[in-house]
C-alpha positions as CSV (number, residue, x, y, z in Angstrom):
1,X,152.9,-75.4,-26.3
2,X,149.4,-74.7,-27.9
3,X,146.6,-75.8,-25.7
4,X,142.6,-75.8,-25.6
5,X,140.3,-77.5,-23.4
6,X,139.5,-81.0,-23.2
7,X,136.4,-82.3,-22.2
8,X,137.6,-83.9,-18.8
9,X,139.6,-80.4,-18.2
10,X,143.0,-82.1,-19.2
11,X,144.9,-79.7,-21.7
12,X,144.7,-81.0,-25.2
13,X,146.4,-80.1,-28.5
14,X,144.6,-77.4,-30.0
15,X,143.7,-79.1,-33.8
16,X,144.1,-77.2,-36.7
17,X,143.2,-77.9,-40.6
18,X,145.5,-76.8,-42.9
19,X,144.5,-76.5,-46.4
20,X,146.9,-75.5,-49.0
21,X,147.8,-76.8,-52.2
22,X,151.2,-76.2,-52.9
23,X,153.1,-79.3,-51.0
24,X,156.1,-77.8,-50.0
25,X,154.2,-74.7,-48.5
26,X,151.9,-77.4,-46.8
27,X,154.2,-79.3,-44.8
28,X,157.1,-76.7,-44.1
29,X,153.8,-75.3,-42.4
30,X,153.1,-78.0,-40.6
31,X,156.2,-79.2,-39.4
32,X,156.6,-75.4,-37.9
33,X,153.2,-75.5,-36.1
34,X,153.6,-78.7,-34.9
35,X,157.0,-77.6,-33.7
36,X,154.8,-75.3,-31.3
37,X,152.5,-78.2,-30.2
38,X,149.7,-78.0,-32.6
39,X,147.7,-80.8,-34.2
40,X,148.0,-80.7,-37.8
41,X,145.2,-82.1,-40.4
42,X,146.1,-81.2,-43.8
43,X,143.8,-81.1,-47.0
44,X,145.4,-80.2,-50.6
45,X,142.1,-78.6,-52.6
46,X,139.3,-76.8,-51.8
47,X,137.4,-80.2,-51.4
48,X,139.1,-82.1,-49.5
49,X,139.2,-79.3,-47.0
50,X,135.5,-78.9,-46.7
51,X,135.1,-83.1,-46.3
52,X,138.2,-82.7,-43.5
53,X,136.4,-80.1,-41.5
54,X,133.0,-82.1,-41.8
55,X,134.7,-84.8,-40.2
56,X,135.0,-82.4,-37.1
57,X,137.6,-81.9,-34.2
58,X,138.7,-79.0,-35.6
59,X,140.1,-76.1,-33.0
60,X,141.1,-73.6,-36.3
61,X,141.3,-73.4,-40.1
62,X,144.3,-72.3,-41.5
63,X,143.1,-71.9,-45.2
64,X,144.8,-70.6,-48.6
65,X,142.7,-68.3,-50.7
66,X,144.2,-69.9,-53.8
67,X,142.9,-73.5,-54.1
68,X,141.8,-76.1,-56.9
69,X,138.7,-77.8,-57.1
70,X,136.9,-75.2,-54.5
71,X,139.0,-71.5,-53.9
72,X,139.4,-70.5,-50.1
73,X,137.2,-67.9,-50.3
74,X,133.9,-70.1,-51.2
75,X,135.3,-73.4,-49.1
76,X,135.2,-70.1,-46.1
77,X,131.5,-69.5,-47.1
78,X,130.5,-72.8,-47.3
79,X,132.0,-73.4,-43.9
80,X,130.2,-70.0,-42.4
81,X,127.2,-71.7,-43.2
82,X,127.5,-73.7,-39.9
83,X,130.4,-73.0,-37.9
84,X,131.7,-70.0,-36.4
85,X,135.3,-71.8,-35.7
86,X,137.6,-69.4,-36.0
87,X,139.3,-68.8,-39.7
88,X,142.8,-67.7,-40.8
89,X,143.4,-67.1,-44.5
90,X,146.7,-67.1,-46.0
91,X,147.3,-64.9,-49.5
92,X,150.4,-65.4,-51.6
93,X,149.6,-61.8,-53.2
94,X,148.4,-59.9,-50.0
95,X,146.3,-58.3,-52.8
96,X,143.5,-56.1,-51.6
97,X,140.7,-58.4,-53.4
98,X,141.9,-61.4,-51.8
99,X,141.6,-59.5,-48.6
100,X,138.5,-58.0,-48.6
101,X,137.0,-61.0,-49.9
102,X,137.8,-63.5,-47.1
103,X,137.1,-61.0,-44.7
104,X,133.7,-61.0,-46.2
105,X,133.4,-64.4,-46.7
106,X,133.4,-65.0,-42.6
107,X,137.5,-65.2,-42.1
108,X,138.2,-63.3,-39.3
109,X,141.9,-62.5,-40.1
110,X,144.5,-63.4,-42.8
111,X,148.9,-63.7,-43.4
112,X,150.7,-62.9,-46.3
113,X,153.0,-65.5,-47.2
114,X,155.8,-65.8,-47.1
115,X,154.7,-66.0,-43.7
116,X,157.2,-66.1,-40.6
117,X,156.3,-68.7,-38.1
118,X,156.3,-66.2,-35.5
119,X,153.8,-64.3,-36.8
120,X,151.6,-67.0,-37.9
121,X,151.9,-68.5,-34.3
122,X,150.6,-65.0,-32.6
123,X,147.5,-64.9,-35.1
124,X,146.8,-68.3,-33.8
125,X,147.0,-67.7,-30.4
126,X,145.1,-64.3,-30.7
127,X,142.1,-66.4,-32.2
128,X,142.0,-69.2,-29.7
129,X,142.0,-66.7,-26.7
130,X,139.0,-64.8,-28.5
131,X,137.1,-68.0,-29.7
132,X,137.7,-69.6,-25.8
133,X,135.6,-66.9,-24.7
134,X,132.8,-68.5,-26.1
135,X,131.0,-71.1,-25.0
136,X,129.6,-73.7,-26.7
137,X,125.6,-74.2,-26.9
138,X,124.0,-77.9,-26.7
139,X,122.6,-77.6,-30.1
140,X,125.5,-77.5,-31.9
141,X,127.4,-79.8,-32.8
142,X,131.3,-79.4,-31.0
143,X,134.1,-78.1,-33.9
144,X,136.6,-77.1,-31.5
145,X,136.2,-74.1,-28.9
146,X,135.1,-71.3,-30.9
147,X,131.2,-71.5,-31.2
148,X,128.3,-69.3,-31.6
149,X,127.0,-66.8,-29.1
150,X,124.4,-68.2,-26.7
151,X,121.1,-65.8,-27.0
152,X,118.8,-66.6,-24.5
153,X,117.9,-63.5,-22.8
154,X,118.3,-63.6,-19.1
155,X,117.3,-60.8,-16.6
156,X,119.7,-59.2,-14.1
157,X,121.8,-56.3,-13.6
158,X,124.5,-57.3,-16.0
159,X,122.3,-57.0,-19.2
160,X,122.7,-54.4,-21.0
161,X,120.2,-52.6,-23.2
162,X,120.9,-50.8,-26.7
163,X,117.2,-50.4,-28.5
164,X,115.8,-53.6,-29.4
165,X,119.8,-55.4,-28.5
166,X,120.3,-57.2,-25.9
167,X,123.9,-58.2,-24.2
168,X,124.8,-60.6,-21.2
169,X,128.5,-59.9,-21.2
170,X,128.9,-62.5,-18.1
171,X,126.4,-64.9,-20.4
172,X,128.1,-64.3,-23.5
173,X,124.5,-63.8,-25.1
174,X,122.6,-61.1,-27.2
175,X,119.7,-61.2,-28.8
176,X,117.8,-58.6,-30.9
177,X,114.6,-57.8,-30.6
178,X,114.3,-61.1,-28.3
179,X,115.9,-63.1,-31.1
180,X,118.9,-64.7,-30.9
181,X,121.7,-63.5,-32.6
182,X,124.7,-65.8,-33.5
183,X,127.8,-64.2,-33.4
184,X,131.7,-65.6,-34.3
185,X,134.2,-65.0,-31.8
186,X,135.6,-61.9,-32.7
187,X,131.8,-60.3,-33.7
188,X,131.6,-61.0,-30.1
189,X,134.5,-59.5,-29.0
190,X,134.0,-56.3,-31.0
191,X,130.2,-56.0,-29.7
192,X,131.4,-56.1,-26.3
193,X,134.2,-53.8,-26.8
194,X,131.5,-51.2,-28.4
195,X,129.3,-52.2,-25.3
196,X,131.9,-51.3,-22.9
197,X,132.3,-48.1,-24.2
198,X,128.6,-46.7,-25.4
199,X,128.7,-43.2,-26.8
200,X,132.1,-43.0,-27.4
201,X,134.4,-43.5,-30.6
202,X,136.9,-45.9,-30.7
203,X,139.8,-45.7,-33.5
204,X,140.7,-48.9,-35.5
205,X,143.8,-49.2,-33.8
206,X,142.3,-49.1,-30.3
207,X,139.9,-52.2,-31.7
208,X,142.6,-53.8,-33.4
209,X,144.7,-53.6,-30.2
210,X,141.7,-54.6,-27.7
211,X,140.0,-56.5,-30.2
212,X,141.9,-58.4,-32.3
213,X,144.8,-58.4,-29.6
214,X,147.6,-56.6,-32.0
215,X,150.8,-55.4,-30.2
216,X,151.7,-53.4,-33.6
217,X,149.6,-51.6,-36.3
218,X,147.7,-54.2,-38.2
219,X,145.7,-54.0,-41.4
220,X,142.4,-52.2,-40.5
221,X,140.4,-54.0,-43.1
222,X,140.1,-56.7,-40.7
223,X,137.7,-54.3,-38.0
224,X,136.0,-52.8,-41.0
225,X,134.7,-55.7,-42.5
226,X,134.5,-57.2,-39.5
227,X,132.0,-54.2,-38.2
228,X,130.0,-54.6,-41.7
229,X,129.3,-58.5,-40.4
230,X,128.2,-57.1,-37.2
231,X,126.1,-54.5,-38.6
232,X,124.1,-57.0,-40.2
233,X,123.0,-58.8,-37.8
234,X,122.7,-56.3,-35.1
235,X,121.4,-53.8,-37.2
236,X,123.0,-51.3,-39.3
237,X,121.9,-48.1,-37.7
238,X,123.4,-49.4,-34.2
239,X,126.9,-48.6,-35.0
240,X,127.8,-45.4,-36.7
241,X,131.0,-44.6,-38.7
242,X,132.4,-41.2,-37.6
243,X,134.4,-40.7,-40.6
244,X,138.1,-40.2,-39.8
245,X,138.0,-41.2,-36.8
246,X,136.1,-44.6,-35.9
247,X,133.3,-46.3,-34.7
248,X,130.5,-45.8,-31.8
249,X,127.8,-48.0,-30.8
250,X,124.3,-45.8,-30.5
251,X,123.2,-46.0,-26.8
């Protein structure tokens, strides 16, 4: 069964939006999540998606890039503007455009469909372990368990220093230059994967395996779009690109 946290501690139904205008496609999705335990909101255009997720609750989006009224890619964006729940885009085409541009938009991973449910269930679960890591700050309003990275500095032992970045990894907070910095789940994940391992360069596959919590080769797009998001808001310069091999974060 799929399960997140409730407030009083109980396990609840982890709550996912799915948005996807073809109506077969839409419920035989569905049914097969819900199959696994999940709850199941479902939204037919671009629109109705963005009014379903305002109405909160939400644990995960489940998105298609090809909607009416408002495409996947800019209901994403829109979205990115205030959460930092955890997105999953689906593709009909798999086509490298459609990739890269959810991946840009905020999404942090996508399914080709025809998707097997198996598959589509482990992409889900590999987001809702990386988004529970987070916790949630009292500012922002609760969409489910993936939230932003707290960034109050706080002294001790466990911080960790790179420049002008800062990193609790027992906190869960960074900051840069004594700023906070906001970070998705899996921004998170791949900062403190870099942290963990200063100096040294880490392959895609090692950060799609430790990262993104692959068993098998996925797409690298995903951790190199996903490391173009980090740069920006941690500072381009901070993670270098050793071409052919991978990425290292500057001590």
């Amino acid at each position: 069964m799929a399960y997140s946290a409730s407030g009083d501690g109980l396990p609840a139904p982890v709550a996912v939006l799915l948005v996807e205008d073809d109506e077969v496609i839409r419920r035989s999705v569905a049914m097969a999540l819900e199959r696994y335990g999940y709850r199941i909101t479902t939204a037919a255009d671009g629109l109705a998606g963005l009014e379903a997720f305002r109405d909160g609750g939400h644990d995960l989006l489940l998105l298609d890039v090809m909607l009416p009224q408002l495409d996947g890619i800019g209901l994403c964006r829109r979205i990115r503007e205030t959460s930092t729940v955890p997105i999953l885009m689906m593709s009909a085409r798999g086509d490298a455009l459609d990739v890269v541009s959810g991946l840009e938009a905020g999404a942090d991973d996508y399914v080709v469909k025809p998707v097997d449910t198996s598959v589509l269930v482990a992409r889900i679960r590999s987001l809702m372990r990386r988004a529970m890591l987070v916790p949630a700050p009292a500012s922002q309003a609760p969409t489910g368990p993936a939230t932003v990275a707290r960034s109050v500095e706080r002294p001790g032992p466990a911080l960790l220093r790179f420049g002008d970045l800062a990193i609790d990894p027992a906190g869960l907070e960074v900051s840069r230059a004594q700023a906070p910095v906001a970070l998705a789940p899996t921004e998170l994940r791949l900062l403190l994967e870099f942290a963990a391992n200063p100096g040294i360069v880490l392959d895609r596959q090692t950060l799609l395996r430790n990262v993104w919590d692959y068993g098998w080769d996925g797409d690298s797009r995903v951790v190199d779009l996903c490391v173009q998001r980090l740069r920006k808001k941690i500072g381009a310069e901070r993670i270098e690109t050793v071409r052919g091999f991978g990425y290292k974060l500057r001590p």
